[in-house]
C-alpha positions as CSV (number, residue, x, y, z in Angstrom):
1,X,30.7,34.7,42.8
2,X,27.5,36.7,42.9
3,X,25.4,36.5,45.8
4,X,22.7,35.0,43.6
5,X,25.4,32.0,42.2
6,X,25.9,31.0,45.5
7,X,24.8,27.3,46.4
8,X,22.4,26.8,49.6
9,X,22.7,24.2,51.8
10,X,19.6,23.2,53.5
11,X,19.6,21.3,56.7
12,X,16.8,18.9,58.7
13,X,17.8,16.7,61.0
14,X,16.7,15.5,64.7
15,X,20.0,16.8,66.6
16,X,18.3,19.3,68.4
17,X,20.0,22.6,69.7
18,X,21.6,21.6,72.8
19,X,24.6,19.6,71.4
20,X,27.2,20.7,69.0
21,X,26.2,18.0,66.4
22,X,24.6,21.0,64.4
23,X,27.3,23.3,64.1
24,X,29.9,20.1,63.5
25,X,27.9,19.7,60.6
26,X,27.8,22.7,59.3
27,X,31.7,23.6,60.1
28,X,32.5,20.4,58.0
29,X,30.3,22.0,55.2
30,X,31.9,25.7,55.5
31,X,35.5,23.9,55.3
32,X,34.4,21.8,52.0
33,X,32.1,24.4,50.9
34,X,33.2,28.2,52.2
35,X,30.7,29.7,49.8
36,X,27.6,27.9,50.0
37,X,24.7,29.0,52.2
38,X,23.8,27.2,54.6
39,X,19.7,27.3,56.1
40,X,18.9,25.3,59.1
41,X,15.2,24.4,58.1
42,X,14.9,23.1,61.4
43,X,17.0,20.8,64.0
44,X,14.2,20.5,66.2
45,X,12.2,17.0,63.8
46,X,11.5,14.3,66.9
47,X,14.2,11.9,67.8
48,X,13.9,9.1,65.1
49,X,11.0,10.0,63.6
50,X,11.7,9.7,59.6
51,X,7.9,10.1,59.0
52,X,7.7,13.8,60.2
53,X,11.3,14.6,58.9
54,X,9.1,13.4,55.6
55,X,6.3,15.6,56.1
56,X,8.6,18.8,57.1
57,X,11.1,18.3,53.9
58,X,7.6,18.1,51.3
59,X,6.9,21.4,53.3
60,X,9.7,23.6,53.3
61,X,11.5,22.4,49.5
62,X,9.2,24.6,47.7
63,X,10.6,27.3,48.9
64,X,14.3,26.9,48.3
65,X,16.3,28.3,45.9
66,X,16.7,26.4,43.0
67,X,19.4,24.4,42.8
68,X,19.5,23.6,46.2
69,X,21.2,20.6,48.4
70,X,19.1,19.2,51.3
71,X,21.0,17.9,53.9
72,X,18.5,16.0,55.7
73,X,19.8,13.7,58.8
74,X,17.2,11.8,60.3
75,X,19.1,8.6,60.3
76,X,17.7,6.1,63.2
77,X,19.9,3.0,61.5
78,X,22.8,4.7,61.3
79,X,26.2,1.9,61.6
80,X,23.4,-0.7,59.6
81,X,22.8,-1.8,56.4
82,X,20.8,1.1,55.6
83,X,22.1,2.9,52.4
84,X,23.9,6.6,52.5
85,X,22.0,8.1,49.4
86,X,22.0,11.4,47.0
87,X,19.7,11.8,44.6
88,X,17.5,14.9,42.7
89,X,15.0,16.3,44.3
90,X,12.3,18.6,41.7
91,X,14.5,21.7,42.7
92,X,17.8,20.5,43.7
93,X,19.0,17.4,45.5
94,X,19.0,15.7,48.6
95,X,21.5,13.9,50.9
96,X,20.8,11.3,53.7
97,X,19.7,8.5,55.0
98,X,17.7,5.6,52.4
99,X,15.0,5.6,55.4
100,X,11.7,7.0,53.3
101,X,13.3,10.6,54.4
102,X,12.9,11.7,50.9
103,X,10.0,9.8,49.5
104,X,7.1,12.3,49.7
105,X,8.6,15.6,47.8
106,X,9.4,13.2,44.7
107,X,6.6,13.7,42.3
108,X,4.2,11.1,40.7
109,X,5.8,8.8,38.0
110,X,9.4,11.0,37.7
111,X,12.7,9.0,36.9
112,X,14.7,8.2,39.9
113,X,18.0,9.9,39.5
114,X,19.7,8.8,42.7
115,X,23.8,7.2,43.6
116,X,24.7,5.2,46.7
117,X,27.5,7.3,48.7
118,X,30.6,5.5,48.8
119,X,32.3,7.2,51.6
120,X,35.6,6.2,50.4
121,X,34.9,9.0,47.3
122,X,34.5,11.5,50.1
123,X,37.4,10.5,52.7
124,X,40.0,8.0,53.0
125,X,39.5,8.1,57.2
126,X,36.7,5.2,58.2
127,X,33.2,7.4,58.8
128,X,32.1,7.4,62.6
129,X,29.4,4.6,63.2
130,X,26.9,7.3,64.4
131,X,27.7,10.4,63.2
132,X,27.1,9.9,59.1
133,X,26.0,13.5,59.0
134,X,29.5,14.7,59.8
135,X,31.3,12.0,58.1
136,X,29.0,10.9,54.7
137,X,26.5,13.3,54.6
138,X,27.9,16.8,55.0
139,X,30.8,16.0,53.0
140,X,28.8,14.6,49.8
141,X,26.2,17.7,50.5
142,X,29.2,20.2,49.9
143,X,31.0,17.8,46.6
144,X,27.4,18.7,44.9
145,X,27.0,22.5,46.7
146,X,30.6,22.5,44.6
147,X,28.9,21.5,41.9
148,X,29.6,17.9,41.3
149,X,27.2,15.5,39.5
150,X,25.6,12.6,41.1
151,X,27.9,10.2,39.6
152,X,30.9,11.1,41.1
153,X,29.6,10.2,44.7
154,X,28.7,6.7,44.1
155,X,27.2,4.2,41.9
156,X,23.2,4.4,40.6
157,X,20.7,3.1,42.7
158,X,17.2,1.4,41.0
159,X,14.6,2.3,44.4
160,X,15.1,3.9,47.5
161,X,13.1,3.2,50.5
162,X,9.5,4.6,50.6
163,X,7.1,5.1,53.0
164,X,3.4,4.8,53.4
165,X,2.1,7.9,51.8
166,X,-0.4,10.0,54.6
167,X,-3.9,8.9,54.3
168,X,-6.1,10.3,52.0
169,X,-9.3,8.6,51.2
170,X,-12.7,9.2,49.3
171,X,-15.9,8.7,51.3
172,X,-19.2,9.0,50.9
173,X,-19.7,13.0,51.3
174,X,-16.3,13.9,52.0
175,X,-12.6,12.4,52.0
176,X,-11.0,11.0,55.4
177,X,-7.3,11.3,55.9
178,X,-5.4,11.8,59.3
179,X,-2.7,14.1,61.2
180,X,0.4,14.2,59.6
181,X,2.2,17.1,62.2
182,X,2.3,19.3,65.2
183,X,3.7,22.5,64.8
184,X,5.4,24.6,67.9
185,X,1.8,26.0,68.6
186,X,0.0,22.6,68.5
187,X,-1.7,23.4,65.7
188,X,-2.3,19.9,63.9
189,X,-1.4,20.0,60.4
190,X,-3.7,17.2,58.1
191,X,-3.4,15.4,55.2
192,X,-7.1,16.5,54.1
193,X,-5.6,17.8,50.6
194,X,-4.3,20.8,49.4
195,X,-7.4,23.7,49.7
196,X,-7.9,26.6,48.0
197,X,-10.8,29.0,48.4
198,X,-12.6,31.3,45.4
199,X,-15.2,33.4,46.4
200,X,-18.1,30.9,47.7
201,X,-16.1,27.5,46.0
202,X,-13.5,25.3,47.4
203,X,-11.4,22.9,45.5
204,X,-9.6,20.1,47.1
205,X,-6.3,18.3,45.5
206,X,-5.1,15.5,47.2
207,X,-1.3,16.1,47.7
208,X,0.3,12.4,48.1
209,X,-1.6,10.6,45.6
210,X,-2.8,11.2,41.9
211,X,-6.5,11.3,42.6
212,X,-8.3,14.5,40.4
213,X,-9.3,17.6,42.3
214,X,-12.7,18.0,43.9
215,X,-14.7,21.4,43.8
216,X,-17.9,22.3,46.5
217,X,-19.3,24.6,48.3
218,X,-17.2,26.0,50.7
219,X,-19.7,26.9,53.1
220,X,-20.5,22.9,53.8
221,X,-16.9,21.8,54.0
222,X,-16.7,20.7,58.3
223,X,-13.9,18.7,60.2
224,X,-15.4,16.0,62.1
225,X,-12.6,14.4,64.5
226,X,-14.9,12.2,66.3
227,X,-18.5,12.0,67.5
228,X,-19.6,15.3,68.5
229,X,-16.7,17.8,67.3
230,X,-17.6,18.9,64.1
231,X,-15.7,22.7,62.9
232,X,-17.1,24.2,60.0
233,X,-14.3,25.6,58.3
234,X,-12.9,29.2,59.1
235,X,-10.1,31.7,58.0
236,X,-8.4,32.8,60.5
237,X,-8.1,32.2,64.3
238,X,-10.1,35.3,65.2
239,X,-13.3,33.9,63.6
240,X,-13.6,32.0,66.0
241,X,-13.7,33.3,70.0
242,X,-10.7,32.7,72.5
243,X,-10.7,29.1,73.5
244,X,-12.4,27.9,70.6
245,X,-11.4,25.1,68.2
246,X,-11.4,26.3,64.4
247,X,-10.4,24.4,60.8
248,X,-8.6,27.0,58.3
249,X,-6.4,26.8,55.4
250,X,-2.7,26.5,56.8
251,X,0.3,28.2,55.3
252,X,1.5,25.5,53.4
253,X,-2.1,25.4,51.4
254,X,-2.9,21.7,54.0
255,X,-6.2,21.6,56.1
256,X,-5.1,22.8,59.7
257,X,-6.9,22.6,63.3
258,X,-6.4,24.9,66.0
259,X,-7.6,26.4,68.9
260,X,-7.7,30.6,68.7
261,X,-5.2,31.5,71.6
262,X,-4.5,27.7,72.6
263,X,-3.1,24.7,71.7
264,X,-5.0,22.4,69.9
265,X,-2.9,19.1,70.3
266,X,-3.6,19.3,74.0
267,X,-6.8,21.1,74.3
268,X,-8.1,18.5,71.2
269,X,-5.7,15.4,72.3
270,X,-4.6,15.4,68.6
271,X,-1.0,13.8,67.6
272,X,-0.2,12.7,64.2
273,X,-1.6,9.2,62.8
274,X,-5.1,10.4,64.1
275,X,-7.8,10.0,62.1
276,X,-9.7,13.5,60.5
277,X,-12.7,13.7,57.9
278,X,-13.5,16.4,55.9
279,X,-17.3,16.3,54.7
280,X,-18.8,18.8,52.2
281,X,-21.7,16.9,51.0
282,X,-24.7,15.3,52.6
C-alpha cells in the first residue's frame, strides 16, 4: 500500500491531553486499522461542548484527504438514548455521537447517507457505559478506514440531530451574526460570513445558510460589538499598533477579532454566543 492509498483517521474529541483516553483510542484504531493515519485535529474542544466541537469539525474537514474518517468524540450523553452514528461527510465520513456534532459540515439540501452503530457488528463484549469512543466509535472508525461501506455497521437512519445553525442575519446596512469560537490566542472567530477581498471590493457569503452573496466596498465594512467599539476592518495584526483591537479576514476565510500582541477574548470580554455586526452601508 502506497503512502497515498493509505486511509486517515481524523480525531476531535473533548479528552484533553492529560489522561490516556487519547492514546486508548487511537491504540484500538492502530490494532483494527495498522495502516491508517491517524491526525489528532485537536483533543483540547471544551468539556461537553458539542456546539464548538461543531464549529472546529466545519473548520478543519476541508482540509483532509479525501476519503477520510472523522472520529469525532464529543459525546456529553454517552450510556443514554442518544444514537452511536456513521454517516458521509462531503469528503469522507464521520463517526460519533448523534448530538448535532456533525450537522454544520453537511451541505445545503444533500441526501443523508447515515447507519445507526450496532455495537454488537463491532464486538461481542458489552461497550463501556462512558467510554463509546474506545468501545463504538474507534472500532466502527477503523471497519470504514478498512474500507467497509456504511451498511455493514448498522441499519439506515432518516435524520440525525441538528443544531441551531450560528447566527447570521440581514440588517439594515450590514448583517448581524455572533461568536462562534475562541482560539488558543483569544482571537474570536465570528459567524459574519465567509469574506474575500479584491482590490477595493469585498464579497460576503454567508456560510450556514443559503442566503446569496453580498459585494461592497471594502473600505466601509466595520465591526461594531457594542456602543462605542466600532473596528474598521484590517489585514493583518500589524495594521494596527500593539494593544490595539483589529477585524481581519481569519485563516479559515470567517470574520476574526483580535487584539495585535493580546488577547482579545479578555482584553474585549468576547466568548462565543456574543452578539457581532458587520455594517458596510449607511
Amino acid at each position: 500500500m502506497t503512502e497515498r492509498e493509505r486511509p486517515t483517521v481524523a480525531l476531535l474529541t473533548d479528552f484533553g491531553t492529560r489522561d490516556a483516553y487519547p492514546g486508548i483510542v487511537k491504540g484500538v484504531l492502530a490494532s483494527r486499522a495498522p495502516d491508517a493515519r491517524l491526525i489528532d485535529l485537536t483533543h483540547e474542544i471544551p468539556a461537553g461542548d458539542v456546539r464548538a466541537a461543531a464549529f472546529v469539525l466545519w473548520q478543519a474537514l476541508p482540509y483532509l484527504p479525501a476519503g477520510s474518517v472523522c472520529l469525532a468524540v464529543v459525546d456529553p450523553g454517552v450510556g443514554t438514548q442518544r444514537r452511536p452514528i456513521a454517516l458521509r461527510l462531503p469528503n469522507g465520513f464521520g463517526v460519533g455521537p448523534d448530538n448535532g456534532l456533525f450537522s454544520w459540515v453537511l451541505s445545503w439540501g444533500d441526501a443523508l447517507d447515515a447507519v445507526e452503530i450496532d455495537p454488537a457488528r463491532l464486538s461481542s463484549a458489552t461497550p463501556s457505559a462512558t467510554f463509546h469512543g474506545r468501545d463504538v466509535f474507534a472500532p466502527a472508525a477503523a471497519r470504514l478506514a478498512l474500507g467497509a461501506p456504511l451498511s455493514d455497521l448498522g441499519p439506515p437512519q432518516d435524520d440525525i440531530v441538528r443544531l441551531p445553525t450560528p447566527g447570521f442575519t440581514r440588517i439594515a446596512g450590514g448583517v448581524a451574526g455572533e461568536v462562534v469560537w475562541i482560539d488558543s490566542f483569544g482571537n474570536a472567530v465570528t459567524s459574519l460570513g465567509n469574506l474575500r477581498l479584491s482590490g477595493d471590493r469585498a464579497e460576503l457569503t454567508p456560510c450556514w445558510h443559503p442566503l446569496p452573496a453580498t459585494s461592497f466596498h471594502a473600505a466601509a465594512a466595520r465591526l461594531a460589538l457594542g456602543p462605542g467599539i466600532v473596528l474598521p476592518l484590517s489585514r493583518t495584526f500589524a495594521d494596527v499598533p500593539a494593544g490595539e483591537p483589529l477585524a481581519y479576514v481569519g485563516s479559515s476565510g470567517l470574520i476574526e477579532i483580535g487584539i495585535h500582541r493580546g488577547r482579545a477574548d479578555t482584553g474585549l470580554g468576547l466568548a462565543p454566543g456574543q452578539a457581532v455586526t458587520l455594517l458596510f452601508e449607511g
